[in-house]
Every structure is written in structure tokens, then in C-alpha cells.
N, C-alpha and C positions, 0 to 999 in steps of 0.2 A: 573417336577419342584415342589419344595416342594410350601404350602401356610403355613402363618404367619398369624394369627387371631390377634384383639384384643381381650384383659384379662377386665374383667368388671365383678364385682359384682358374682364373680366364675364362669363365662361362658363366650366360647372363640367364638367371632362372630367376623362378618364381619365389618370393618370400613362404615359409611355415606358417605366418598368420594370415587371416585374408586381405586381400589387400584395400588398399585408401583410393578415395577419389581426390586429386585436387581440384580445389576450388577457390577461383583469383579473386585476391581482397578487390582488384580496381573493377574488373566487370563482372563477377558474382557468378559466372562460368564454370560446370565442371569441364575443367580441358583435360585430362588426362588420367590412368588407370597407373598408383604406384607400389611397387610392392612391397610390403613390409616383412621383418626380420623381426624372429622371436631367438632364443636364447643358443638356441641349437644353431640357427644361424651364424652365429655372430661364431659360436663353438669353430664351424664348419670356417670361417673366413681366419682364426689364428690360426687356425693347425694350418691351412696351408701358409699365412704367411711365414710364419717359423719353418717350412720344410720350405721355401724358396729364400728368405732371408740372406744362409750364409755365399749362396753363389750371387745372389745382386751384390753382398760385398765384396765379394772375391770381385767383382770387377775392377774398371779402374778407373777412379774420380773424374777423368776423365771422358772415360764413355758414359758415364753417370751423366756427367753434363752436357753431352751430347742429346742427350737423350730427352733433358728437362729442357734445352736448345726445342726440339721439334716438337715438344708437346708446344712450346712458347708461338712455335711458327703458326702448328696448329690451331691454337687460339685465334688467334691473328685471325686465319682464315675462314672461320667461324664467330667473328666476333658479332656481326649483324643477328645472326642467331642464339646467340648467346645473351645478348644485349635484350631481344625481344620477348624471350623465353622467360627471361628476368624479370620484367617489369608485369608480365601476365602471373607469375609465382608470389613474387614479393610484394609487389606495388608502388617501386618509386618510378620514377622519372624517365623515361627513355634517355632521355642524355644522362644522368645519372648513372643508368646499366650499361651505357657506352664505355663511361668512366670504369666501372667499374672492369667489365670485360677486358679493356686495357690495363685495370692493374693488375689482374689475373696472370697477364704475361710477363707483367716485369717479376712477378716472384719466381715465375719456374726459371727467366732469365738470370735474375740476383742468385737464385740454387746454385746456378750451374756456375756465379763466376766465384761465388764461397765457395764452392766444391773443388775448384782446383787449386782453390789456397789456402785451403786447410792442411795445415801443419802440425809438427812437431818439435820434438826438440832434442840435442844431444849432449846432456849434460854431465858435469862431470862425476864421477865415481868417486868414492874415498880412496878405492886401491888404484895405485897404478896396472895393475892387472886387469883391471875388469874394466871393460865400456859399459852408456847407461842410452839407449833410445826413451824417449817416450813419440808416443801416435796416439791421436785422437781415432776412436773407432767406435765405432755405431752402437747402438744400446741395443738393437733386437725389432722384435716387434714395438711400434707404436701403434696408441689408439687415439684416435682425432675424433674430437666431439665437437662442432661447430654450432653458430648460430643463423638466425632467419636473415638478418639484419643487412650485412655486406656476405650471402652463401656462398660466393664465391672466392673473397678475396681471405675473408676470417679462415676458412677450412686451407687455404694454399698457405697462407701466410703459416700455417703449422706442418701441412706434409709437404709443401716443396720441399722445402730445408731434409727433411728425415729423410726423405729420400735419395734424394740429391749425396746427404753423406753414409749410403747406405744399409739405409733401415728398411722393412719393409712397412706398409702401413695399412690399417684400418679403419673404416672412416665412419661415423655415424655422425650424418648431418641433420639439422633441424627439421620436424615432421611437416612444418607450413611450405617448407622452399624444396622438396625432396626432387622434384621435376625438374627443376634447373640442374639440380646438382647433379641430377643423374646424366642429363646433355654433358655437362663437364666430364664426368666418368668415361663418359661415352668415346670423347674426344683423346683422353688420358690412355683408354685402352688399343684406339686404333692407332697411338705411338707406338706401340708394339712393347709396354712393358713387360717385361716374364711374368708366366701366370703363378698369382700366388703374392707376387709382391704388393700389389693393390688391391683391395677388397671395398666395395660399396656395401654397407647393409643399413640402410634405411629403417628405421623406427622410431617409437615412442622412446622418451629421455631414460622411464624409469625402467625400461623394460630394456631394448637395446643398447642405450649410452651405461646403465647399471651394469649390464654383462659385461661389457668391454670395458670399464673403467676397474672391474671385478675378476679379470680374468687373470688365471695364473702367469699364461702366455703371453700377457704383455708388460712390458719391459718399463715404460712409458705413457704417459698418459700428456695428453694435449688439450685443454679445455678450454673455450672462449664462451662466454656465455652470465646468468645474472649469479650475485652474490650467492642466496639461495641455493641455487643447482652448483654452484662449484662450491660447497660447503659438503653436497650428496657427494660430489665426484671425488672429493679428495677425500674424505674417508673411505670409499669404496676402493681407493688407489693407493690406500696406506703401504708404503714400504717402496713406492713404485717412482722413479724421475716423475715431477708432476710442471708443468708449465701452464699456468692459470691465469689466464685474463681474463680477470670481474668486472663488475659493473663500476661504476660511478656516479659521483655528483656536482662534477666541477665547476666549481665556481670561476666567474666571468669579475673581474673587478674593476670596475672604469673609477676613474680617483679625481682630485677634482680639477685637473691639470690635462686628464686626457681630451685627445681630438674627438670628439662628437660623432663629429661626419664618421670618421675610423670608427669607429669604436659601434657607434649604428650597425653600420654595412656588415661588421663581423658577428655581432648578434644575431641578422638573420640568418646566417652562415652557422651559427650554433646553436641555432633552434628551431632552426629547419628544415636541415640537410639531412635526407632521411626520413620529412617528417618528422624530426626530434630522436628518432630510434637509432641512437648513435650512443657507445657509454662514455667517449668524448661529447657531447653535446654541452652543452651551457647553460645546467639545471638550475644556477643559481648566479642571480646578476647581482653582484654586491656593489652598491652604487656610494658615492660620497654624496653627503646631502646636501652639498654646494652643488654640483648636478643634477642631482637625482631626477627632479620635474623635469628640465628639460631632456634629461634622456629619456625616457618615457614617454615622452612627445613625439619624440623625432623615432624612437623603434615603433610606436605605433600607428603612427602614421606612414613610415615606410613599409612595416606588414600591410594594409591594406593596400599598398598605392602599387607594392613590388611581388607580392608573393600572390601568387596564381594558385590557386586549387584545383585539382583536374580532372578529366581525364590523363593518367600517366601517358599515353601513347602519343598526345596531342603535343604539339613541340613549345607550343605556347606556354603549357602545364611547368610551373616550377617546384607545385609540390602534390603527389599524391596519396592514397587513401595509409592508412595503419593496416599492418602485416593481420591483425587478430583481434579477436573481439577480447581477449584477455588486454591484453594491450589495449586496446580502444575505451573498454571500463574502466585501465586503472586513472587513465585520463583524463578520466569524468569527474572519475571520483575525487581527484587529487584539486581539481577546479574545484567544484564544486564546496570541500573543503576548506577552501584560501577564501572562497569569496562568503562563505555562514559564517566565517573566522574574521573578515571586515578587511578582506583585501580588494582593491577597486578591480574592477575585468573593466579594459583599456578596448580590448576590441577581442571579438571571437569567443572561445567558451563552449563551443557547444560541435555537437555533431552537426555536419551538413548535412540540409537535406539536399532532395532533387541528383541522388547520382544511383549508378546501380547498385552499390551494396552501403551499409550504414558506417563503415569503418572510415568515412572519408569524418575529417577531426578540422575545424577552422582552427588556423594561425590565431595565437590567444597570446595578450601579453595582461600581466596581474599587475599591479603596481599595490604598495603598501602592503608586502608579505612580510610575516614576521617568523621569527624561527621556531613557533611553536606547531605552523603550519605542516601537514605529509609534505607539500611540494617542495617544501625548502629541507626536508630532513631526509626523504627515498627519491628513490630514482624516477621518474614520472617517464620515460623513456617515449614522449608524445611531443609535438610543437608548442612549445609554452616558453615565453620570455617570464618567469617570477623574480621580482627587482624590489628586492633589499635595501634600505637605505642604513648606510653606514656613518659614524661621524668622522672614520680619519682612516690612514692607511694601514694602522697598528689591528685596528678593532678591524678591517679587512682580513688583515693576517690573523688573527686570531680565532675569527669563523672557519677561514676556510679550514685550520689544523686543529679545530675543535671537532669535525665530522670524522666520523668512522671513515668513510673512501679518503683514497688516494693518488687515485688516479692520472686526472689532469686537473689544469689549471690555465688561468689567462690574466695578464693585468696591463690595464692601458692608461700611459703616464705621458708627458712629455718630455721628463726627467728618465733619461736610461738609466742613472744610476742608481734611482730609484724603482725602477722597474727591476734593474739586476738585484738587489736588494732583496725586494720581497719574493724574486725566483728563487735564491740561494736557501731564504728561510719557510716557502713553503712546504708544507709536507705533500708532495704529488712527485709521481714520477717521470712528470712530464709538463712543463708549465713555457707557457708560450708570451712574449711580452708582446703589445699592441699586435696581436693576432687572435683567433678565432680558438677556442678548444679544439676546434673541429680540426685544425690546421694540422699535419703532420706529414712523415717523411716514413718512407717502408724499411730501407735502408738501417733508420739508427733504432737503436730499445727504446722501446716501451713496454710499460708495464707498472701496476701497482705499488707503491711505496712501502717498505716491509713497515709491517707492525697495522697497515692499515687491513680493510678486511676487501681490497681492490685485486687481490691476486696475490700472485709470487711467480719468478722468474721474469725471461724478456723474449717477445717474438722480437723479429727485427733485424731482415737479412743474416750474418753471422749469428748473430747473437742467438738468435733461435735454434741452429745450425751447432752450436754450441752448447746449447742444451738437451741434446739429441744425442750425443757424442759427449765419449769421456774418454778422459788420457789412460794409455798403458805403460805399462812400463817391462821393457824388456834387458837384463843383465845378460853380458854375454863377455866369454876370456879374451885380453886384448888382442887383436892379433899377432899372429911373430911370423916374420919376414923369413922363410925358409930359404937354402939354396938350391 
């Protein structure tokens, strides 16, 4: 059985509490010995990043980027194992953890090419005597709380950036995926970053992610993860930069004008990818009821005909088991729910039998959900098409900015300008036309629409990079041209 150390101040030791066994949702396997981090821990990982801190800024953006350059290479060269190590932790898809593992690279890559255009500015003064700089410069320590879901890409897509513009960082990633993330650690430290600026400390949310989100020492707080736990985090982070991406419930809205065929294909793509454990996923299909049936026909007969249950390792497999039996219940429960409540189950519904652990969940599509239903009001975060039927594009727009989330959103028209329309008036912070929720780019923000309860701030190349960093401002006498 391999072991997984914590990462502290360049030396890989044992955690204060005893440590975890993990155990794979796909083959029910203990593979591995990880170590866990109690308070004193997490203590020991700011102090050193605060005493290494001001010399990784003192460097220059530059060799920053250099730097996230070879972690990136490194990736690369380890992506097979990255990839494998992933879908034994997590439990999606081996192509899936391929993907994934490649977009692991493009974030340390995207760090490093914001890192060296990250600017400032030289504005003007009132006095003609006085010059005005402003520079963007690093907050300090940051604390990174990631989740099970994407543990590689959720956790980078927050400390590349901080790093990259000279932060140093701490990381407490989700207790189901701790094995992977430790391999990434692992890969992160043999870049040779200075000890101290990176810290692994693996634990429980309320115990681990509480300290660090708690901690005087840190500057910053980074959090991906569900409504709930980032409602703990940011109080615990009062007073602190906080960049939060919550959960969702986005709605999918096909109208009565959209293509079928389109609109099918992106539905499994949003309620499948992942197994549904995505808070982009497609929790709610708002359908016009000049379609409605035959959408319903055509998603459910294409989950059966296209979507594969697996084993993840097997290349055939398009979707494997649920990360958790927390997750695998709420699943149950949320069907279970729609259908005492007189919504039809189309196909699936239920746990698979015949594999090695019980978390494997069948592609389940509901028809006749109503809004009184959990699966149409919480995040169901499981493989489930639930399909609303709507009378017109207004009462579409009207659900979707009647729900607490904000997140994302989807709407499939033949009319763009009607599609533009209801993007401009939905309340999400990300709304995709004749596309997938699921569909999106690393590059541009994302993130929760204010006032909803989906988050606040925006990971997203720069953007995140920018929230990590804040302007200064430096006055200084003009100069005068001596002889």
C-alpha cells in the first residue's frame, strides 16, 4: 500500500492525527496510506509560508513563470500517472482523468503567461511635483480549499494564479481525493519550488479546511466547493480576500424552436460528465411543452443506447461509480423524491448492482418534475436528466432567476437573438447558448452571479490572478534633471 505524507516547509512528514486509508469508489480497494493534518499542522504549514513568502515575491514574474513553465512540463510527463491515479481516487473515466491531467497543465501554463502581464499603471498626480506608480502585488499567504470533483484542476485553477503572482500557498484538498493530490504535490515539489512557499496538509473540512480558512496568517482564502461548506468558510474567513465557487443548479432550457438532435447530445454532456458531480452540470431541464415529450424520448433513449456504465479503467466505460456514499444517498433520495411526488423515471433510478462497490448510480432521466420537487430546488450533484415542462420562454426565464443559485446556465433556440436575449436577462454568471452547462473555457471568469448564494469573485486565468493581488500605490518627488 503506497503512503502519502504531508508537504511542509520542503519536508514530507507524517500528519498529528492518525492517518486515513483510501479506498476507490470504482474498485472498493484500500490502495493507499494518507496522512492527515490536525490544527497544529496546518499552524506549522503558515508559519513557514509567511517566512518564505517575501523572497518568492522578491523574485521576478518572470522566473515565477518559469517555474509554473516546468511544473507544466512536468505534468505532461507524468500525465499517464496522474491520469490513473485519478480515476482509482475519484472514480470517473480514464479518458476523463486524461482530460483532466491535461487541463492541470494548461493552468500552471495560463499562470505563467498572466504572470508576466501583470501590470500596472502610472497615473497622474495632482502636483506637478509628485509622480504616482501603482503595482499589483501579492496578498501574502493564501489558503486553497478544493473539492473531490475535478482535484486536480478545481485546486490549480486557484493556487497556479497565487503563485505564479507571488503568493505563497496552502492547500487543503478534499479528504475522498487526498492520494491524487498528493502525486500532484509530489510533482509540484520536485519543480524545485523554495521550501515553505507550498504546503500540502490534507484533512477533514471541519477540522483542517476550519484552521486554514481561520487562520490569522492567512491573507486569502480560496474555496471551491458546495453552498453549505462555503457559507462555514467564509465566515471563518471574515475580514479575509475570499474567492468562492459554490454550487449550483443550472438550468438547461430547450424552447420550442431548438434542434432536438443539439440539444439531446448536450444533455448527456450535462448530466453525465462526471457522473453529474459537476456544479456546472444540468440540474434542471426547463423544457417548452411544444417539446417537452419528444425531448424526453430522444434523452432517454439516448442514455440507454450511449451512456456506458463501468468499470472507469475500461476504455469502453463513459461513465463511472459516484465519488461517496454521501453523494450516492443524496441521489437516491432526490429520485426517490420526484418519483412519490408523481414524476415518471424514464429510465434508471436506482443504484447498480453487479460492480465492486455500491456507489456505481444508473443514468436516470425524470420526466414530469415539478418545482415543489428537492431535484428541481438542490443540487442533486448525481446523473439525473429532471425535465420541467415550461409553457413559453418568459416562464423559462422566470424559474431560472427565481432559484437561489447563480451559477450557470444553458438555452437552446434557433433564433440567436432570442437565445441572446434570454443570456443578457438571465441571473447566472455564465450562460451558454445551444451548448452544454458543462461547456466552458479556463481562460475567461467564472463564477456565481452577486446576490445569488453561488459564490463571490472569479477564478479564470487573469481573473483569479487578480484576485490574489491588489494595486499599490507608490508617491514619489518628480524628478529634476541635475547638471
Amino acid at each position: 500500500m503506497d503512503e502519502y505524507l504531508l508537504f511542509i516547509d520542503g519536508e514530507w512528514r507524517p500528519g498529528r492525527s492518525p492517518a486515513a486509508v483510501a479506498t476507490s469508489p470504482a474498485t472498493g480497494e484500500d490502495f493507499a496510506s494518507v496522512a492527515v493534518a490536525d490544527p497544529a499542522d496546518v499552524d506549522d504549514a503558515v508559519r513557514a509560508a509567511t517566512a518564505a513568502q517575501p523572497g518568492w515575491a522578491a523574485q521576478s514574474a518572470f522566473d515565477r513563470a518559469a517555474w509554473c513553465e516546468r511544473v507544466a512540463d512536468a505534468i505532461g510527463d507524468r500525465r499517464a500517472d496522474l491520469a490513473r491515479l485519478l480515476t482509482l481516487d475519484q472514480g470517473k473515466p480514464l479518458a476523463e482523468a486524461d482530460d483532466e491531467a491535461d487541463e492541470l497543465a494548461v493552468y500552471f501554463r495560463m499562470a505563467a503567461a498572466d504572470a508576466r502581464r501583470l501590470d500596472g499603471a502610472f497615473p497622474p498626480s495632482v502636483s506637478a511635483g509628485r509622480r504616482a506608480i501603482t503595482a499589483r502585488v501579492p496578498l501574502g499567504v493564501v489558503g486553497v480549499i478544493s473539492p473531490w470533483n475535478w482535484p486536480y484542476t478545481m485546486g490549480a485553477e486557484l493556487f497556479a494564479p497565487a503563485l505564479a503572482a507571488g503568493n505563497a500557498v496552502v492547500w487543503v484538498p478534499a479528504p475522498t481525493t487526498t492520494a491524487c493530490c498528493a502525486l500532484l504535490t509530489q510533482i509540484i515539489a520536485a519543480a524545485g519550488v523554495p521550501d515553505g512557499v507550498f504546503s500540502f496538509v490534507p484533512g477533514p473540512g471541519p477540522v483542517a479546511g476550519d484552521a486554514l480558512a481561520g487562520h490569522p496568517g492567512v491573507a486569502a482564502v480560496g474555496f471551491i466547493g458546495s453552498v453549505a461548506t462555503g457559507g462555514l468558510v467564509a465566515a471563518r474567513a471574515a475580514g479575509k480576500t475570499q474567492l468562492l465557487e459554490l454550487g449550483g443548479n443550472g438550468p438547461m432550457v430547450i424552447l420550442d424552436d431548438a434542434d432536438l438532435a443539439l440539444a439531446t447530445e448536450a444533455a448527456l454532456e450535462a448530466a453525465y460528465l462526471c457522473a453529474g458531480q459537476s456544479c456546472t452540470a444540468g440540474e434542471r431541464f426547463l423544457v417548452h411543452a411544444a417539446v417537452r415529450a419528444e425531448f424526453a424520448e430522444r434523452v432517454a433513449a439516448a442514455t440507454q443506447q450511449q451512456v456506458r456504465l463501468g468499470d472507469p479503467f475500461d476504455p469502453q466505460t463513459t461513465m463511472g461509480p459516484l465519488n461517496n456514499e454521501a453523494t450516492a444517498d443524496k441521489f437516491g433520495r432526490h429520485v426517490a423524491d420526484a418519483v412519490s411526488r408523481g414524476a415518471k423515471l424514464l429510465t434508471g433510478g436506482q443504484r447498480a448492482a453487479g460492480f465492486p462497490t455500491s456507489l456505481y448510480a444508473e443514468p436516470t432521466v425524470l420526466d414530469g418534475v415539478s418545482l415543489d420537487m428537492e431535484i428541481a430546488t438542490e443540487e442533486t450533484f448525481g446523473p439525473v436528466v429532471p425535465i420541467v415542462e415550461v409553457a413559453s420562454a418568459a416562464e423559462a426565464l422566470e424559474l431560472t432567476n427565481a432559484a437561489p443559485f447563480g451559477l450557470t446556465a444553458a438555452v437552446f433556440t434557433a433564433d440567436l437573438e432570442r437565445g441572446l436575449a434570454f443570456a443578457e436577462q438571465a441571473r447566472a454568471g455564465w450562460v451558454n447558448v445551444n451548448a452544454s452547462t458543462n461547456l466552458w473555457e479556463s481562460h475567461l471568469p467564472f463564477g456565481g452571479r452577486a446576490g445569488s448564494v453561488s459564490g463571490r469573485g472569479r477564478v479564470g486565468g487573469r481573473f483569479a490572478m487578480e484576485s490574489f493581488t491588489e494595486p499599490k500605490t507608490i508617491l514619489y518627488p518628480a524628478p529634476r534633471l541635475r547638471d
